[in-house]
C-alpha positions, 0 to 999 in steps of 0.5 A: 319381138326383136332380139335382144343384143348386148352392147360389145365393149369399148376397149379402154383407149391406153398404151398399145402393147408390144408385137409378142416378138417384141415383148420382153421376157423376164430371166435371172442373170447372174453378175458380179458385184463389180459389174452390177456396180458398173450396170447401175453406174451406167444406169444413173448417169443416163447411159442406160434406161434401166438394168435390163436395156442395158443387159439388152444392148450389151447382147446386140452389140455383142451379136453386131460385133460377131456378124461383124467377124464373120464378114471380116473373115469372110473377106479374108477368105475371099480377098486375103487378109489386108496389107501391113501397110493398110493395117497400121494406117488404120490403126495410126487414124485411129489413136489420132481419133482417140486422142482426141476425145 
């Protein structure tokens, strides 16, 4: 007589989970009402998907705009800080960029 085997189960075709690197995890962060009312703005008129992705970009750009210092400073130490001149060229090309939005 053969042995008898049970059939493995076919897993149920859906939407593939997240790398558990990926997967979010859920925390309590404490805002005032003024930037709740910000978030949810944001959140309404599409610049967001959801309260959390924007808590979530927020920290990345937050952490860009710190990697950003540390090679700024740097460059700095290695070159020395840039020149008047460069600096307030910058920062004429960039009120003419502003002002045009």
């Amino acid at each position: 007589m053969g042995e008898m085997t049970t059939p493995k189960k076919k897993r149920k075709p859906g939407p593939r989970r997240k790398p558990k690197s990926k997967r979010a995890v859920k925390v309590a962060v404490s805002l005032t009402p003024e930037q709740l009312s910000r978030v949810r703005k944001a959140v309404a008129e599409g610049r967001a998907d959801s309260v959390s992705a924007y808590v979530a970009g927020a920290l990345d750009k937050a952490q860009a705009d710190s990697e950003l210092m540390a090679l700024l400073d740097e460059l700095d130490a290695q070159y020395g800080p840039p020149a008047l001149n460069v600096l307030q060229t910058l920062d004429a090309a960039f009120e003419r960029a502003q002002a045009r939005k």
